[in-house]
N, CA, C and O atoms as a GROMACS GRO file, in nm:
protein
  232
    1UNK      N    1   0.962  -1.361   3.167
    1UNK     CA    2   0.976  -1.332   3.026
    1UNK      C    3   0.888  -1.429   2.947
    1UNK      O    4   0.894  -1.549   2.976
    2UNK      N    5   0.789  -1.377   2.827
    2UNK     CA    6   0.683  -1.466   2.751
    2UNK      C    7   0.779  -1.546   2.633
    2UNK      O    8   0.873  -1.509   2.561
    3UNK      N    9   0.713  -1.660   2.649
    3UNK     CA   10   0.842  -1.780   2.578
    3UNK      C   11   0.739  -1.803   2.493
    3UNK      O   12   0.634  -1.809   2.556
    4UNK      N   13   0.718  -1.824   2.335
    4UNK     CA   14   0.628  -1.905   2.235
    4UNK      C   15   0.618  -2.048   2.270
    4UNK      O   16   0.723  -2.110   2.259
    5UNK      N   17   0.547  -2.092   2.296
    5UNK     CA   18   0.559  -2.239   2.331
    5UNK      C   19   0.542  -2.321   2.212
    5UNK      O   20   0.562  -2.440   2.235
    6UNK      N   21   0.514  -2.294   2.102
    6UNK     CA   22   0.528  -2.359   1.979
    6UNK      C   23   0.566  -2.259   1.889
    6UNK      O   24   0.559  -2.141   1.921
    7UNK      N   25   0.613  -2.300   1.761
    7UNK     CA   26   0.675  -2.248   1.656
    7UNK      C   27   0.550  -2.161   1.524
    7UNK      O   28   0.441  -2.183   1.472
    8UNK      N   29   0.614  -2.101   1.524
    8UNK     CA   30   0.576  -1.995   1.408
    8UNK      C   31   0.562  -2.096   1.312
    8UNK      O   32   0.646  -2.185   1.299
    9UNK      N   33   0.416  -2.083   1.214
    9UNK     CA   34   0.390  -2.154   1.118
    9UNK      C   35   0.514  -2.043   0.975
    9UNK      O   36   0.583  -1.954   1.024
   10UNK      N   37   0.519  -2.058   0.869
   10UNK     CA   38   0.621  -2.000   0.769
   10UNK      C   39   0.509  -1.966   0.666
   10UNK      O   40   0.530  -1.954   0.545
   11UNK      N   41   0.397  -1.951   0.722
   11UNK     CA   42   0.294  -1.896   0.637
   11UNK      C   43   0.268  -1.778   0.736
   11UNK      O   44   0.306  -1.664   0.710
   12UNK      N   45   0.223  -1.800   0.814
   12UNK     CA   46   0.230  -1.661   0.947
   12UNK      C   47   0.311  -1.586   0.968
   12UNK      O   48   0.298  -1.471   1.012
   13UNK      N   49   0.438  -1.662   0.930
   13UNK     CA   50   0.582  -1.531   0.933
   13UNK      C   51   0.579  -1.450   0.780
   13UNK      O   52   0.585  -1.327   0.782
   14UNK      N   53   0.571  -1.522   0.643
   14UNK     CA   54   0.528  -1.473   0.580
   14UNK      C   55   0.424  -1.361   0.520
   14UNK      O   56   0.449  -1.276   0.435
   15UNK      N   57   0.298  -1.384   0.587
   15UNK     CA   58   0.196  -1.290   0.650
   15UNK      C   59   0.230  -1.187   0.661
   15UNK      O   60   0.214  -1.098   0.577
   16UNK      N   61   0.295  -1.176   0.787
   16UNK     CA   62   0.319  -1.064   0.888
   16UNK      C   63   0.460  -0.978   0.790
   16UNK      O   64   0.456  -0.871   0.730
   17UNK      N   65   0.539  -1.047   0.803
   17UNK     CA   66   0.655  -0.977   0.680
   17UNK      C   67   0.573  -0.932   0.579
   17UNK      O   68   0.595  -0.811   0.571
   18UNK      N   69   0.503  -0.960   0.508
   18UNK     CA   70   0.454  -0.871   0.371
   18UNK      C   71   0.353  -0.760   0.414
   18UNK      O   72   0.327  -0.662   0.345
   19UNK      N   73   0.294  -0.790   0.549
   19UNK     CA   74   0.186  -0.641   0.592
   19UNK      C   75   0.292  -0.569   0.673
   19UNK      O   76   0.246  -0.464   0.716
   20UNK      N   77   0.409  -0.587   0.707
   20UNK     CA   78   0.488  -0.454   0.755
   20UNK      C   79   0.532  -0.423   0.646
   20UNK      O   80   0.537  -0.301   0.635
   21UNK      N   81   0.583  -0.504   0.514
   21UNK     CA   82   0.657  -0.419   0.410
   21UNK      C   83   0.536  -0.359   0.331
   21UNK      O   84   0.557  -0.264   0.255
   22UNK      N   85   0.410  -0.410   0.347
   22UNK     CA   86   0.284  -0.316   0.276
   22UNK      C   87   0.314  -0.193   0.325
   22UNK      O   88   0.384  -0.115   0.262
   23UNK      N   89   0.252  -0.160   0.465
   23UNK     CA   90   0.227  -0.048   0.550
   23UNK      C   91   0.392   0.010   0.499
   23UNK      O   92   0.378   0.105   0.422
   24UNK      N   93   0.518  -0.019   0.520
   24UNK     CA   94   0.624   0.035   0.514
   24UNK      C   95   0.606   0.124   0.343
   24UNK      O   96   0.601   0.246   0.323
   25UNK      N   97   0.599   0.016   0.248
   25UNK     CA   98   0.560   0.064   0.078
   25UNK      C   99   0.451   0.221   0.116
   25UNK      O  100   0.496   0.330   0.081
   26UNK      N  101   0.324   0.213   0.181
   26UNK     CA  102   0.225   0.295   0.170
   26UNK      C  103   0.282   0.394   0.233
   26UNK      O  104   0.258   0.501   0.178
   27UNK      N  105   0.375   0.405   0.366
   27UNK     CA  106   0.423   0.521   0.430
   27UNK      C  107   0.519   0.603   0.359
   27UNK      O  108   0.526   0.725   0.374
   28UNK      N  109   0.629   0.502   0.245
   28UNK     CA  110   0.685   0.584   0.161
   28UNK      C  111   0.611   0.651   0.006
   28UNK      O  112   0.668   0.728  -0.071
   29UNK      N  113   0.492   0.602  -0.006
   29UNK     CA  114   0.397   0.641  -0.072
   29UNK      C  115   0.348   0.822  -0.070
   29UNK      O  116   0.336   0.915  -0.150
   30UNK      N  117   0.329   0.790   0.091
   30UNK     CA  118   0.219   0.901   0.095
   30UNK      C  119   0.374   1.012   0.134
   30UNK      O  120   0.350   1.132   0.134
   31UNK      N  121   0.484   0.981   0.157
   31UNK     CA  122   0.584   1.093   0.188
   31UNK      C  123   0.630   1.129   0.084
   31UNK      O  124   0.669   1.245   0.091
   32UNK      N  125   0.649   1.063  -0.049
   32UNK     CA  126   0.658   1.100  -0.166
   32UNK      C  127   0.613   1.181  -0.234
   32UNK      O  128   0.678   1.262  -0.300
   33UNK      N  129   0.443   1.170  -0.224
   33UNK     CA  130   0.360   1.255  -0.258
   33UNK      C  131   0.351   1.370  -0.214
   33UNK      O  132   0.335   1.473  -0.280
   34UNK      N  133   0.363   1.359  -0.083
   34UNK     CA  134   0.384   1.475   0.006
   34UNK      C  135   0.476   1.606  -0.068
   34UNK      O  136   0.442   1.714  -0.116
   35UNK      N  137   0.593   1.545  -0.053
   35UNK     CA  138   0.724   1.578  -0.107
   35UNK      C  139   0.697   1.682  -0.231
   35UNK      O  140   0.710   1.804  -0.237
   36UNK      N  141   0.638   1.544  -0.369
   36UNK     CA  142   0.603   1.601  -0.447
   36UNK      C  143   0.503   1.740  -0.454
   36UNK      O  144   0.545   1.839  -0.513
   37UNK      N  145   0.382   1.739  -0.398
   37UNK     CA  146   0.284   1.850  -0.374
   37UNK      C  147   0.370   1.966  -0.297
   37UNK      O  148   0.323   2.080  -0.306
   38UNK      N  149   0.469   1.952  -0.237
   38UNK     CA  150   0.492   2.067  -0.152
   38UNK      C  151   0.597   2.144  -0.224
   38UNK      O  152   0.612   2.263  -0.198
   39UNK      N  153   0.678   2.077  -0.322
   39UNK     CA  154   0.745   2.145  -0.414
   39UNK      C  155   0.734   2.190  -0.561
   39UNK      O  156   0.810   2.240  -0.643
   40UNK      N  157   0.554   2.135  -0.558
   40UNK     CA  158   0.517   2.235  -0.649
   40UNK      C  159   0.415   2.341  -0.627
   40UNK      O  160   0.346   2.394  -0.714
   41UNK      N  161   0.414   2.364  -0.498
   41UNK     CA  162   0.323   2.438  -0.381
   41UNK      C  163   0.187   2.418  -0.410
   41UNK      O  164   0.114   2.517  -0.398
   42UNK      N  165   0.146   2.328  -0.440
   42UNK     CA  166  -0.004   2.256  -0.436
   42UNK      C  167  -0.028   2.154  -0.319
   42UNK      O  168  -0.091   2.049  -0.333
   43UNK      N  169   0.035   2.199  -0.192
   43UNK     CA  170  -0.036   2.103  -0.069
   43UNK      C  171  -0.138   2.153  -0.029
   43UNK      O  172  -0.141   2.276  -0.021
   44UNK      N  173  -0.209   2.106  -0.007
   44UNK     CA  174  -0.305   2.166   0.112
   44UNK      C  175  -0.354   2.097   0.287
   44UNK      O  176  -0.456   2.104   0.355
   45UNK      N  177  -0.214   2.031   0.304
   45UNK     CA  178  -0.240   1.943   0.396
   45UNK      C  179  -0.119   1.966   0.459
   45UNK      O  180  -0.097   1.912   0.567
   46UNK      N  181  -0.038   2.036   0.408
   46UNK     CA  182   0.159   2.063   0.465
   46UNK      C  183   0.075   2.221   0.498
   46UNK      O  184   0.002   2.284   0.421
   47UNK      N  185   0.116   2.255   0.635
   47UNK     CA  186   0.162   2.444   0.622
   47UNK      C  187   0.285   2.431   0.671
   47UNK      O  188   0.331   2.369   0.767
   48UNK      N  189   0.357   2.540   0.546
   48UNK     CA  190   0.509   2.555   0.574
   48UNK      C  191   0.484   2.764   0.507
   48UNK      O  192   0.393   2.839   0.471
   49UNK      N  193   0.600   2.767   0.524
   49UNK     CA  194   0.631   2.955   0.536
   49UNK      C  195   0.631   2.986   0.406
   49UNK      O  196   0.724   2.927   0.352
   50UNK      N  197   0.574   3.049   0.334
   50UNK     CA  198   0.623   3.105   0.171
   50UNK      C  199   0.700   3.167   0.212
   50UNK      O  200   0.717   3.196   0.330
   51UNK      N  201   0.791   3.216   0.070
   51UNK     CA  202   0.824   3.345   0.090
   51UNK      C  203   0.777   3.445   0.038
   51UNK      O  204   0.856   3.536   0.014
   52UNK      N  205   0.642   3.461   0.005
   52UNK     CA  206   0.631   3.563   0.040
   52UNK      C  207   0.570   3.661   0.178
   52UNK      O  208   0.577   3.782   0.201
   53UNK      N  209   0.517   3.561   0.243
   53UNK     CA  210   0.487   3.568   0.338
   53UNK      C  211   0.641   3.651   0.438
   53UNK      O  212   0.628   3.756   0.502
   54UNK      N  213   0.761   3.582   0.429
   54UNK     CA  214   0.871   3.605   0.471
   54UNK      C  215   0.878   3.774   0.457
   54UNK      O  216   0.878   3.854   0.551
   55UNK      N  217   0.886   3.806   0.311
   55UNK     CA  218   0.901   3.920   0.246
   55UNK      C  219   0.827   4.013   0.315
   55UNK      O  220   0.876   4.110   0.372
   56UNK      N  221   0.719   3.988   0.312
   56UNK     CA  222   0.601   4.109   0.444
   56UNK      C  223   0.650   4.140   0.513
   56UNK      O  224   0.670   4.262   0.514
   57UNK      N  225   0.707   4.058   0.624
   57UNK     CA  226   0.728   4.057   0.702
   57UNK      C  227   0.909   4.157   0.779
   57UNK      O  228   0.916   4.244   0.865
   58UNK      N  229   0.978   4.116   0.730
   58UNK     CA  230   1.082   4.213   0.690
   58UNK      C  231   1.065   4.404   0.684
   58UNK      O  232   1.161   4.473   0.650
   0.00000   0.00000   0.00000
């Protein structure tokens, strides 16, 4: 098992904590948006089913 043989500086832990909560901030970013565009049916990057498509089909 890999053991740290010295200690984490509290600037390096700091670091690293604020670029996972970046990347974490940007992933709820872009799902938001997502979200938003797909419920006002202006995605063009989501394919999901209209209905009218449904309706044809029937």
């Amino acid at each position: 098992m890999a053991v740290p043989k010295k200690r984490t500086s509290k600037s390096k832990k700091n670091m690293r904590k604020a670029n996972w909560k970046r990347q974490a901030k940007l992933a709820a970013k872009k799902a938001l948006s997502l979200g938003k565009s797909v419920l006002t049916q202006r995605s063009h990057s989501f394919v999901y089913p209209s209905n009218e498509e449904e309706e044809e089909e029937d």
